[in-house]
VEXMAR-916866 format. One line per field, with one value per atom (N, C-alpha, C, O, CB): x, y, z; residue number from 0; residue in one letter. Coordinates in pm, whole numbers, plus 50000, padded with zeros to 5 digits. Glycine has a CB too. Layout:
<pts>
x	[X | ...]
y	[Y | ...]
z	[Z | ...]
n	[NUM | ...]
res	[A | ...]
</pts>
This chain:
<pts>
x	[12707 | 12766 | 12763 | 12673 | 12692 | 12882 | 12877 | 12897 | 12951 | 12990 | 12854 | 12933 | 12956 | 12905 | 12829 | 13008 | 13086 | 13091 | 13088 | 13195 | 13101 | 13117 | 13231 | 13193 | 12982 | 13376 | 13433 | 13465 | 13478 | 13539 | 13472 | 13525 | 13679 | 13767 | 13481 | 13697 | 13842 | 13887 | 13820 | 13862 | 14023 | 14048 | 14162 | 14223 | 14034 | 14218 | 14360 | 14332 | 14360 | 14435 | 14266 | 14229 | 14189 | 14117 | 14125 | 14256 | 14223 | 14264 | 14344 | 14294 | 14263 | 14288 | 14264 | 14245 | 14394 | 14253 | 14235 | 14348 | 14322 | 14262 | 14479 | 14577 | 14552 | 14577 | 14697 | 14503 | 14448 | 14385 | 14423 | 14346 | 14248 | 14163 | 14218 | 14165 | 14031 | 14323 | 14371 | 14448 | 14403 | 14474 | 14533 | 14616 | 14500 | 14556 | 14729 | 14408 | 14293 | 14240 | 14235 | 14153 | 14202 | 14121 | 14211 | 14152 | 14075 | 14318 | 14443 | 14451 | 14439 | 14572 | 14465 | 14498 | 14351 | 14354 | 14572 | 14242 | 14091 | 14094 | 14092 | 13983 | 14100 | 14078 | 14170 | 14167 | 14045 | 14290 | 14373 | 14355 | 14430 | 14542 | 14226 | 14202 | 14088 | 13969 | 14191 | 14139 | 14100 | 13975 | 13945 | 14168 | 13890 | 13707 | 13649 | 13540 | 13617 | 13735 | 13663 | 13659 | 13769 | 13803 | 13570 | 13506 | 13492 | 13517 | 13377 | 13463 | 13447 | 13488 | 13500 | 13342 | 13521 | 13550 | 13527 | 13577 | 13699 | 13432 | 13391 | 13412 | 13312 | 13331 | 13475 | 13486 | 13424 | 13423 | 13599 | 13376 | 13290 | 13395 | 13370 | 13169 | 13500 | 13584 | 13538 | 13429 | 13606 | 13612 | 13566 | 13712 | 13766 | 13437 | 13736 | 13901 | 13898 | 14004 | 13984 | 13792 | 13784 | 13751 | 13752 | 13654 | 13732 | 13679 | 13686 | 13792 | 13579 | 13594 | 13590 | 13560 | 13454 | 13448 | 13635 | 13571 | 13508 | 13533 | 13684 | 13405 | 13329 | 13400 | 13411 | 13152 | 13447 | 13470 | 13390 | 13405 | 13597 | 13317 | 13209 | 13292 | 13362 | 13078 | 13284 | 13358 | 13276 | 13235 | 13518 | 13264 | 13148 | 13238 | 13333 | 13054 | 13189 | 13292 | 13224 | 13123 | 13408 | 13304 | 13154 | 13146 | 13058 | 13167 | 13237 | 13199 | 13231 | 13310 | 13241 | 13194 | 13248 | 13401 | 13485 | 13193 | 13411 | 13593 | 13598 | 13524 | 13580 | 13732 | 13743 | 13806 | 13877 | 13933 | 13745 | 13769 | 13944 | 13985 | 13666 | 14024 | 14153 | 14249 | 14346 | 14182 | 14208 | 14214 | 14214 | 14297 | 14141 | 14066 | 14052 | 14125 | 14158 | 13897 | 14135 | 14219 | 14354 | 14418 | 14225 | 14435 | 14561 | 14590 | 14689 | 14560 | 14472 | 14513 | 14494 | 14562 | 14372 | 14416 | 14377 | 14543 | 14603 | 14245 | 14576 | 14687 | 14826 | 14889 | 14732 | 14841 | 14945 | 14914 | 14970 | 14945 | 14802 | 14761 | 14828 | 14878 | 14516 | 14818 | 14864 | 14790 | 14803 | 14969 | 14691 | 14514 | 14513 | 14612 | 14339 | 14392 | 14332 | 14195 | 14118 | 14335 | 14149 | 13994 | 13951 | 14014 | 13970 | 13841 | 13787 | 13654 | 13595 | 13781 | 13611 | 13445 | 13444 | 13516 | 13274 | 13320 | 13267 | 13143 | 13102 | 13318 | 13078 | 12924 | 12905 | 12934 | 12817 | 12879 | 12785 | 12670 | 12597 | 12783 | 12628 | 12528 | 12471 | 12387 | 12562]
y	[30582 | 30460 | 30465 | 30519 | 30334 | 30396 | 30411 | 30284 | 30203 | 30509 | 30261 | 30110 | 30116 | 30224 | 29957 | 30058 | 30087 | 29947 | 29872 | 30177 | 29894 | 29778 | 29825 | 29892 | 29713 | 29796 | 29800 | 29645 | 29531 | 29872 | 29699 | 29596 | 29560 | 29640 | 29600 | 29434 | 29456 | 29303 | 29200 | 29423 | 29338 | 29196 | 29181 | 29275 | 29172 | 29070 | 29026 | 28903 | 28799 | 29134 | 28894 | 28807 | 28682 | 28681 | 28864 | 28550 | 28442 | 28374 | 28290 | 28401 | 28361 | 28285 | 28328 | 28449 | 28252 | 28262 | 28308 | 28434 | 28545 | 28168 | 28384 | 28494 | 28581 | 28681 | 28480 | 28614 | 28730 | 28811 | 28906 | 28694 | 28718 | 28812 | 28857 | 28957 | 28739 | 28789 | 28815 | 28951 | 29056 | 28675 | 28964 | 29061 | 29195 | 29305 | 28991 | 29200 | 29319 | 29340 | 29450 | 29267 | 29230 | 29257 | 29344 | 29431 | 29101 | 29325 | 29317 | 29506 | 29584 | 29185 | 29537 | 29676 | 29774 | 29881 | 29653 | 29739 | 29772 | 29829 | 29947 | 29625 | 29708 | 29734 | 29785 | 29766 | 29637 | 29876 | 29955 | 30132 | 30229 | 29884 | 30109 | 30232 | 30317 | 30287 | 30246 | 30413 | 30470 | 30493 | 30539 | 30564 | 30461 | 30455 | 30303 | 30251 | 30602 | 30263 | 30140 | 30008 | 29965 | 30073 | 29974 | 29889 | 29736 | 29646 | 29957 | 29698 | 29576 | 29557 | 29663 | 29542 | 29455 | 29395 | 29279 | 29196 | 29405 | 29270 | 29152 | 29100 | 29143 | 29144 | 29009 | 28970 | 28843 | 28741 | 28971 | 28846 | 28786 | 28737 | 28792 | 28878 | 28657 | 28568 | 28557 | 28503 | 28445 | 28607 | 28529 | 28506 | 28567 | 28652 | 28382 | 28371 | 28383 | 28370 | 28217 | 28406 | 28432 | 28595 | 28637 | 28330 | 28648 | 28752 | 28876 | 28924 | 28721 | 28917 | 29089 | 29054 | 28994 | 29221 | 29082 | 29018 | 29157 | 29265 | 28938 | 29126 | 29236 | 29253 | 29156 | 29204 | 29397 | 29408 | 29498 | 29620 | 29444 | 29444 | 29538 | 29614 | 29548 | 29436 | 29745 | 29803 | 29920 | 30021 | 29860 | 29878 | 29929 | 30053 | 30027 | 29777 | 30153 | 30256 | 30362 | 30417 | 30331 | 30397 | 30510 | 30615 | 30697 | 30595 | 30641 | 30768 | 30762 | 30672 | 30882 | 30838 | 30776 | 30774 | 30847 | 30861 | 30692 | 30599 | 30716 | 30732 | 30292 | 30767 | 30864 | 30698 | 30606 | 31066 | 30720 | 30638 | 30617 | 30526 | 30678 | 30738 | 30732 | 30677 | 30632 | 30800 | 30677 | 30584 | 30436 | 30359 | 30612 | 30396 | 30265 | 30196 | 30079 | 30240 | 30288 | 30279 | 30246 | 30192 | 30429 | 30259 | 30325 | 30167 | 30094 | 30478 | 30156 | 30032 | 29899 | 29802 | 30028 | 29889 | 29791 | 29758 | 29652 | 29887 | 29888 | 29887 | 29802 | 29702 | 30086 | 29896 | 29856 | 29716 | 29671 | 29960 | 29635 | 29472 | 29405 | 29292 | 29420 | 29486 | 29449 | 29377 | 29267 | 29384 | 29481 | 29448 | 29542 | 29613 | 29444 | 29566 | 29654 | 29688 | 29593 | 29604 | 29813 | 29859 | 29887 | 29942 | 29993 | 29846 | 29882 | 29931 | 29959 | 29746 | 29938 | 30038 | 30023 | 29954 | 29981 | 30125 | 30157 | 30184 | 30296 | 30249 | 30119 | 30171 | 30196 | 30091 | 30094 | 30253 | 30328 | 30313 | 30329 | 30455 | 30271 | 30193 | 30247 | 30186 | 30098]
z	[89085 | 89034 | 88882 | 88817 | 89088 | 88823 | 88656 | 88624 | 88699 | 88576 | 88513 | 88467 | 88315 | 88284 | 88499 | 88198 | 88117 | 88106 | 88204 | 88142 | 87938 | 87885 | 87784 | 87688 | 87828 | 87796 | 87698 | 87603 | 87648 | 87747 | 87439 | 87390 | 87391 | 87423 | 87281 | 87351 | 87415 | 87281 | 87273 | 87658 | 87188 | 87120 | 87153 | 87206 | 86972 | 87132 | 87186 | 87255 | 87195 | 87288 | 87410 | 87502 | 87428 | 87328 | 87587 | 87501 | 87454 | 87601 | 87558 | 87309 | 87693 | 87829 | 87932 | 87934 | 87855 | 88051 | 88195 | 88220 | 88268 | 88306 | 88175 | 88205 | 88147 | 88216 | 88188 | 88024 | 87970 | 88089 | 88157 | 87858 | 88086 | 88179 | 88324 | 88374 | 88205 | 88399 | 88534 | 88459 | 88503 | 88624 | 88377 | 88339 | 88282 | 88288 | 88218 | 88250 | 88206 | 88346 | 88401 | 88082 | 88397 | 88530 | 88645 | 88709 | 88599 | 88664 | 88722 | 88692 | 88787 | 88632 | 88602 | 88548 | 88540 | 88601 | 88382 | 88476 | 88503 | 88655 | 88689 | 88487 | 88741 | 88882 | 88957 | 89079 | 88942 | 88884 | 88965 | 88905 | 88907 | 88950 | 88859 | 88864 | 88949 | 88950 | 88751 | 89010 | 89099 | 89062 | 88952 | 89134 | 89157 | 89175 | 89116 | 89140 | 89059 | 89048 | 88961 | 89117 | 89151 | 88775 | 89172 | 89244 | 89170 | 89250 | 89276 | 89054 | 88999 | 88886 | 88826 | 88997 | 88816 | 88648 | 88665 | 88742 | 88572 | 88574 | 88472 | 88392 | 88334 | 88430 | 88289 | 88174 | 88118 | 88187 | 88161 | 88005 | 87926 | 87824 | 87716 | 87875 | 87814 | 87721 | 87611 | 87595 | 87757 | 87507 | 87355 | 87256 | 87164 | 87251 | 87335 | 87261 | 87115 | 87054 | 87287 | 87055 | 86898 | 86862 | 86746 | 86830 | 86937 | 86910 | 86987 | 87026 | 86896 | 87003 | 87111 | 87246 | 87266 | 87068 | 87343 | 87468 | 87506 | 87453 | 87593 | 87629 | 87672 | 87827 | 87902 | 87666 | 87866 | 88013 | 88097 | 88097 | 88034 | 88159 | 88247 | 88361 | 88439 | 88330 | 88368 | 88502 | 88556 | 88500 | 88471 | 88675 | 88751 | 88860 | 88934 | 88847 | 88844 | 88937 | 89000 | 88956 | 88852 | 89140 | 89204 | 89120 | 89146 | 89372 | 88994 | 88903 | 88799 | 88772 | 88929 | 88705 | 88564 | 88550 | 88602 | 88437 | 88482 | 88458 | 88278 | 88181 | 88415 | 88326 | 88155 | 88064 | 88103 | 88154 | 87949 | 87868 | 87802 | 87729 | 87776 | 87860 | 87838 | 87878 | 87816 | 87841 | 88073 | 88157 | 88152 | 88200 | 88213 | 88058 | 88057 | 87917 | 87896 | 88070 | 87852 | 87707 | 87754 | 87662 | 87609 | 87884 | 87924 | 87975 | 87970 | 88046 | 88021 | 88165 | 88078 | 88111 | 88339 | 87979 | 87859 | 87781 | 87765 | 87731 | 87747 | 87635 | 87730 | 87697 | 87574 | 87866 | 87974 | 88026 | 88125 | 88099 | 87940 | 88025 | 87867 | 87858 | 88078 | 87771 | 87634 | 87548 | 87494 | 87638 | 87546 | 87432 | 87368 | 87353 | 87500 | 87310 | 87228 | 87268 | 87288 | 87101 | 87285 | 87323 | 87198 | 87107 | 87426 | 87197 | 87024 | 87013 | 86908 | 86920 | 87131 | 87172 | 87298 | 87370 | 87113 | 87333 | 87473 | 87511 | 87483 | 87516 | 87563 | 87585 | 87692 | 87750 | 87557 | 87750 | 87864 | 87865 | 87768 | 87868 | 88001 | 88077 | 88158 | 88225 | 88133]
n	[0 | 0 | 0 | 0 | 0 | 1 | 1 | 1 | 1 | 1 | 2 | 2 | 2 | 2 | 2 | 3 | 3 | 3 | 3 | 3 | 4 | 4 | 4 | 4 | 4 | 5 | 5 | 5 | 5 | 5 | 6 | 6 | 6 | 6 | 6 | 7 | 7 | 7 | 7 | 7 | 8 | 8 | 8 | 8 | 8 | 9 | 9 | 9 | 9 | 9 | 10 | 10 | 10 | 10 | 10 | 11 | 11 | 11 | 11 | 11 | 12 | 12 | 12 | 12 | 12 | 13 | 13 | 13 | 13 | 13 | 14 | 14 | 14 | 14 | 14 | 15 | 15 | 15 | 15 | 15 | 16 | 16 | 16 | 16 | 16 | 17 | 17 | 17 | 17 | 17 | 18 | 18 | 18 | 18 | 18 | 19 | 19 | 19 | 19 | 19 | 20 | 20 | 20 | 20 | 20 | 21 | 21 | 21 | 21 | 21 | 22 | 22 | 22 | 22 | 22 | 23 | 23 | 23 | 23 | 23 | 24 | 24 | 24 | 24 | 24 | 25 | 25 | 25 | 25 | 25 | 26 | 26 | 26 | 26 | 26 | 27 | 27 | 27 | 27 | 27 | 28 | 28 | 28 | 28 | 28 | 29 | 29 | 29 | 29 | 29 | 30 | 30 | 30 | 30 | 30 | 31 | 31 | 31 | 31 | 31 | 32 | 32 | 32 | 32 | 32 | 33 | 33 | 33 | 33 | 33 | 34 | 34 | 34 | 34 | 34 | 35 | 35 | 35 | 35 | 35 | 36 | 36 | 36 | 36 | 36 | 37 | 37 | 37 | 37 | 37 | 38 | 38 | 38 | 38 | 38 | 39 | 39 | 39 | 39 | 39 | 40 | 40 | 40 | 40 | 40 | 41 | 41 | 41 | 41 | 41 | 42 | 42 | 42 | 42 | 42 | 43 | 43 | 43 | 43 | 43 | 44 | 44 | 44 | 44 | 44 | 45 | 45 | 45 | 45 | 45 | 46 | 46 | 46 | 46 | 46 | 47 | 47 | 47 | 47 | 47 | 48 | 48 | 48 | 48 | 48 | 49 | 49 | 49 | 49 | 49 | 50 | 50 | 50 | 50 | 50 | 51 | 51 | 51 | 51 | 51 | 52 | 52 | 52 | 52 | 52 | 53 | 53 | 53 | 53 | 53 | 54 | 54 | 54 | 54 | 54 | 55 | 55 | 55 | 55 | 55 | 56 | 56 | 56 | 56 | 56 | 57 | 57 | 57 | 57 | 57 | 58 | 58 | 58 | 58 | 58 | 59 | 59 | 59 | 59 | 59 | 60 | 60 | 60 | 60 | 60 | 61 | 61 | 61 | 61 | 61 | 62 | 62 | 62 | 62 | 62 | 63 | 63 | 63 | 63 | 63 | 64 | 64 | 64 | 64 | 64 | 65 | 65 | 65 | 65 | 65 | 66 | 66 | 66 | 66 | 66 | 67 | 67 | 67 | 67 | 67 | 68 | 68 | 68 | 68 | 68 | 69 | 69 | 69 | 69 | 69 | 70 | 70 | 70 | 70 | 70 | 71 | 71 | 71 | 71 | 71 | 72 | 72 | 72 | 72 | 72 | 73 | 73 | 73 | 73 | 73 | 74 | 74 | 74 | 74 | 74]
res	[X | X | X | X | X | X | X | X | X | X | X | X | X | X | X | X | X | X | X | X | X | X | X | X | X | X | X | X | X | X | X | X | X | X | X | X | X | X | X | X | X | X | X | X | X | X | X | X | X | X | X | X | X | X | X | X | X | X | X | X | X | X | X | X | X | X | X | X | X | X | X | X | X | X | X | X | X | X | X | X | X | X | X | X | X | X | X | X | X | X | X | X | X | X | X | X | X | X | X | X | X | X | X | X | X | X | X | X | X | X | X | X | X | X | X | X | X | X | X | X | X | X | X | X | X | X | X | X | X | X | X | X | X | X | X | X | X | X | X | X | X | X | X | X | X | X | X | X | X | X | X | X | X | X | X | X | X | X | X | X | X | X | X | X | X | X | X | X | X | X | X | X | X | X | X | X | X | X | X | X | X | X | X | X | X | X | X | X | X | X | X | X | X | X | X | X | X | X | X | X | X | X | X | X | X | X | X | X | X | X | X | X | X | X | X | X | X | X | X | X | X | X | X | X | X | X | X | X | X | X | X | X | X | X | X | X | X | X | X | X | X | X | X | X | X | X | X | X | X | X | X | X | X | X | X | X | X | X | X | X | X | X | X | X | X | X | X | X | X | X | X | X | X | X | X | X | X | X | X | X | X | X | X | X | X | X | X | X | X | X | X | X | X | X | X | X | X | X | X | X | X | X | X | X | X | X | X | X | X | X | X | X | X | X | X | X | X | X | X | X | X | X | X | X | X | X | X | X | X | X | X | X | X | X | X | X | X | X | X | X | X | X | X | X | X | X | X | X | X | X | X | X | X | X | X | X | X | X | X | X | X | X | X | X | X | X | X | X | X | X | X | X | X | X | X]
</pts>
């Protein structure tokens, strides 16, 4: 199991997060997403997957929800 906190700016609403969550969770192995809202700021998206998620992937599915990833931590 992996999990991964990306930062993410742009997001300011529920539709935000259905549209990140929406794209996050259509990637193959990823099992969960979380988001932590900060309509001012960097939101945090937790994604929990049975293996590690390549960060290009999650860069891919972020950009195609129409955000910005701006870090990544690994957990």
């Amino acid at each position: 199991m992996s999990t991964v906190i990306v930062d993410v700016e742009g997001m300011t609403c529920q539709h935000c997060v259905k549209a990140v969550t929406a794209e996050v969770g259509g990637i193959p192995g990823v099992t969960e997403v979380s988001i932590a809202l900060e309509a001012e700021g960097t939101s945090k998206v937790t994604v929990v997957a049975d293996e590690a998620v390549p960060e290009d992937a999650l860069k891919a599915a972020i950009d195609e929800a129409g955000y910005s990833m701006v870090g990544v931590q690994h957990s």
